[in-house]
Each structure stands twice: as C-alpha cells, then as structure tokens.
C-alpha positions as CSV (number, residue, x, y, z in Angstrom):
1,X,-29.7,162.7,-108.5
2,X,-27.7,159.8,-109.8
3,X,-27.3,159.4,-113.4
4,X,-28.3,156.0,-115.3
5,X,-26.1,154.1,-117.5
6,X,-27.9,151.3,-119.7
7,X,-25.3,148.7,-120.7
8,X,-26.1,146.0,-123.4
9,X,-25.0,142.8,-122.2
10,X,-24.2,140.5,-125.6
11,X,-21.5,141.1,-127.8
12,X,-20.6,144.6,-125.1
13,X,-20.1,143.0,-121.8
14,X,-19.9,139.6,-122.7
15,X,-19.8,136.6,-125.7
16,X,-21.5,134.0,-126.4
17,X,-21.1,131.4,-128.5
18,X,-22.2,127.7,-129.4
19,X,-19.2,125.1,-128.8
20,X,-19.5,123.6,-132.1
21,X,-19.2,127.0,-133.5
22,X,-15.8,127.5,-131.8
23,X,-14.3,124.4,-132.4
24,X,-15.6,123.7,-136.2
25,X,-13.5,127.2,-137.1
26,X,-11.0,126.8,-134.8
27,X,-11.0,129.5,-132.6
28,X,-8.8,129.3,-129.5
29,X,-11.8,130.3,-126.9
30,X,-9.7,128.5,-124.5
31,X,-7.2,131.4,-124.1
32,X,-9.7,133.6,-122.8
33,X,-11.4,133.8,-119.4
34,X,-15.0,131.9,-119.8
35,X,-16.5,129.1,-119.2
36,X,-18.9,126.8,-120.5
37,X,-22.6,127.3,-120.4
38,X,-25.8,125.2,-121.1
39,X,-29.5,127.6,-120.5
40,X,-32.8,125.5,-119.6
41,X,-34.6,124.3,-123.3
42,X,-31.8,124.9,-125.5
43,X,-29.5,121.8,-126.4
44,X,-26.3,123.4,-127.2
45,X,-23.3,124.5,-125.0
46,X,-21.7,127.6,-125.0
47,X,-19.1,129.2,-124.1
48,X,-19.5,132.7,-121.8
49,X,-16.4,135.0,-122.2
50,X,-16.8,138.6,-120.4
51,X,-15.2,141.4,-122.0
52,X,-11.6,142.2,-120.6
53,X,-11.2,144.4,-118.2
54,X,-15.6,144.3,-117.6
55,X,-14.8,144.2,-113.7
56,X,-12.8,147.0,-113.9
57,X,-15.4,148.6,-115.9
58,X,-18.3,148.1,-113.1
59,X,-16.3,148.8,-110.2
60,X,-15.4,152.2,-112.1
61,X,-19.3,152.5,-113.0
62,X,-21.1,151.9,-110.0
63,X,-19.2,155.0,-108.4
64,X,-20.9,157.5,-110.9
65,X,-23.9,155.5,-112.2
66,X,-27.0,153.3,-111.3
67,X,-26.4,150.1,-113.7
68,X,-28.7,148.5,-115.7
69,X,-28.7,145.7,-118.3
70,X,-30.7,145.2,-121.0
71,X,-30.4,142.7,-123.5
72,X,-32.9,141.4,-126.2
73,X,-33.3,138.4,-124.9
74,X,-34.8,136.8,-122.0
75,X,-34.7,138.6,-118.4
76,X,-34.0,134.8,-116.9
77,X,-31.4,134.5,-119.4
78,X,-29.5,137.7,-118.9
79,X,-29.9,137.6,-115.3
80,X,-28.1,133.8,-115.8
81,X,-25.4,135.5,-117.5
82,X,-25.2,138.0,-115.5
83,X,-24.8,135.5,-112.2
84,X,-22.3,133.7,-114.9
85,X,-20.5,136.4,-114.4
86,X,-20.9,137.3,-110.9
87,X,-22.2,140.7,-111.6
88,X,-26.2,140.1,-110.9
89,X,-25.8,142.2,-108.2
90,X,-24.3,145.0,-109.4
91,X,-27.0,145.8,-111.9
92,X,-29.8,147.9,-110.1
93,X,-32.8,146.7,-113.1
94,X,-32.3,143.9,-115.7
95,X,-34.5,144.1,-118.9
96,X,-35.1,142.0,-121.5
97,X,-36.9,141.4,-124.7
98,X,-40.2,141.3,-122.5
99,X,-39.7,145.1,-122.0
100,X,-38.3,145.8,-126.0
101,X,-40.9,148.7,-126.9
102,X,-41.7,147.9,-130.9
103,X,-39.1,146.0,-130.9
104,X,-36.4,148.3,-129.5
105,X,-34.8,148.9,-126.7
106,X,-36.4,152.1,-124.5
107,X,-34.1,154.3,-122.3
108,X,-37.6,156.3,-122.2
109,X,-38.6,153.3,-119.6
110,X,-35.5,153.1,-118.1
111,X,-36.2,156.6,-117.1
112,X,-39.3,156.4,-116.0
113,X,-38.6,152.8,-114.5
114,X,-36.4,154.9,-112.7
115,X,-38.1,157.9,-111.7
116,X,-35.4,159.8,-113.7
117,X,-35.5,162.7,-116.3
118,X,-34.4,161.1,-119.5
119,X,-31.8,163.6,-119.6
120,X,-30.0,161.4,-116.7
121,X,-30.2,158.2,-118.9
122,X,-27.0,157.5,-121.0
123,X,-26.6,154.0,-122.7
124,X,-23.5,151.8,-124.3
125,X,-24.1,148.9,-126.8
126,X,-22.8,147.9,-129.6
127,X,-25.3,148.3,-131.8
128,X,-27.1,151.5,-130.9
129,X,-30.1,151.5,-133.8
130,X,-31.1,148.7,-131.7
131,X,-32.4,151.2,-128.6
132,X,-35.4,154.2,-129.8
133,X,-33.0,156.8,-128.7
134,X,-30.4,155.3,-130.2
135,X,-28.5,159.7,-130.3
136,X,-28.1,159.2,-126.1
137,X,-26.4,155.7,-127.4
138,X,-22.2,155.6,-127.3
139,X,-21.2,153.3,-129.8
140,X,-18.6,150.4,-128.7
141,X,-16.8,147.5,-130.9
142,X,-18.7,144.4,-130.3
143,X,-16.9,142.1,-128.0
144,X,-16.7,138.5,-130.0
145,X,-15.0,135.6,-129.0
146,X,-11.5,136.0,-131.0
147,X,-11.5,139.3,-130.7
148,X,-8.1,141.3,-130.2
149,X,-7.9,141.4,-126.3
150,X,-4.7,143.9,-126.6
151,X,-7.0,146.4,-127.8
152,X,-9.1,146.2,-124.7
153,X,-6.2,147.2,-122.8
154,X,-5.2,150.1,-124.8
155,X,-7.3,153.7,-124.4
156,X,-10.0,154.5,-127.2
157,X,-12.8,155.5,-127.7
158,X,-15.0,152.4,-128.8
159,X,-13.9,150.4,-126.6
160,X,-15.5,149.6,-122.5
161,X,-13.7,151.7,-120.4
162,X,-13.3,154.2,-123.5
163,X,-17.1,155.0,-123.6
164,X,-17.0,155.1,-119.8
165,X,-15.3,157.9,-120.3
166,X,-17.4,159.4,-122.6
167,X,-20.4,158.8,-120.3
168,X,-18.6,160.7,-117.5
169,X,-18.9,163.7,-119.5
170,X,-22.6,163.6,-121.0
C-alpha cells in the first residue's frame, strides 16, 4: 500500500505575492523563476514563484508517495496554481478551504479520502498547527519571495527535499 504525503502549496511549494507589494519594497522578484499571475474576481497581479528545486522534489515524491495538495484557499485556485506550475497532474487529490475541518486542515480525510490507514498519511507545510494532526506534520521554512535560494540548494532539515527525507523514514 502506497503511503500519502500531504504537501501545503503556499509559502512550501510556491509564493505568492501582489506586484505592488514587490515593487513598493523593492524586492528583486525578477531574479527568480515565476511569472506573473491575475485569478478571476481579484484585481491585483501577482507574482507565482515555485520553490527551488520543487520539480526535483515531485519527481523524487511521486516514486514513494501518492501526492496531494492542500491549501486553505480555493480548490479552483490551487488547482490554477498548480497548472501555473505545471504540476496539476502530478497531484493525485487537491483540497482546499471547502474541505478545512473546523477550520483546519484534516490528514484524517485525506486518509479516508484515500482509503488509507492514517498511519500511511504524512504531511509537509510550513505551518503545521494549521492541519488537526498537526504531530504527523514535518515542519519546513516558509518559502517567500526574497528568500535565500542558496539555502534551498544546501541539505537540511527544514528545507523541501530535507523533509522529503524525513518522510522517507516515517
């Protein structure tokens, strides 16, 4: 039975932030891989930077794991993102905040979502209060536009491939 790994897509896989944001404190978005975003209702554009080495990450992933994203926003949304990115197919389930249990994210219906013991469900995210069972959580840095790319590249623990790693052995 193949395990489940639950990755959270903002500030893990990917960033986003407004344009004006970027360019009213200066930050050189333009020196990393991205592009610039609009989403359907909202007025501002953005700019959609995936984590370094995030390809790497899912090629590695997939060969051990069923993928899933969740987010707390919108399923249309992440799965936008996700296309952005050229990973919405590489993600077996997409959840949003449409499937947030009291407000949290649930590996509990990821597993069950999945027809999987919840002993076979392992998460990564940034912010791992933000999920019920937030102990089955590995912590990584956020990833943030401006953020120190060389440390992406360099083997730790709180870091992508890092907790990858520490997946393999849960």
């Amino acid at each position: 039975m193949m395990k489940v790994l639950v990755v959270d897509v903002d500030e893990t896989m990917l960033s986003l932030e407004p344009l004006f944001f970027l360019k009213r404190f200066r930050k050189n978005y333009l020196d990393f891989e991205g592009d610039t975003v609009t989403f359907p209702g909202v007025v501002n554009e953005y700019y959609l930077a995936p984590r370094p080495r995030l390809q790497e990450f899912v090629a590695e992933a997939r060969k051990h794991f069923r993928l899933v994203a969740f987010s707390v926003v919108s399923k249309e949304i992440t799965n936008k993102k996700l296309k952005l990115l050229g990973l919405d197919s590489e993600f077996a389930r997409v959840y949003g905040h449409e499937d947030l249990m009291e407000g949290k994210k649930s590996l509990r219906k990821v597993a069950e979502d999945s027809n999987v013991p919840l002993a076979h469900v392992i998460a990564i995210d940034d912010k791992p209060e933000a999920f019920a069972e937030a102990g089955k959580v590995i912590k990584v840095k956020p990833w943030l536009i401006g953020s120190n790319v060389e440390y992406e590249y360099q083997n730790n623990d709180d870091n992508l491939l890092g907790a990858f790693a520490k997946a393999l052995t849960v």
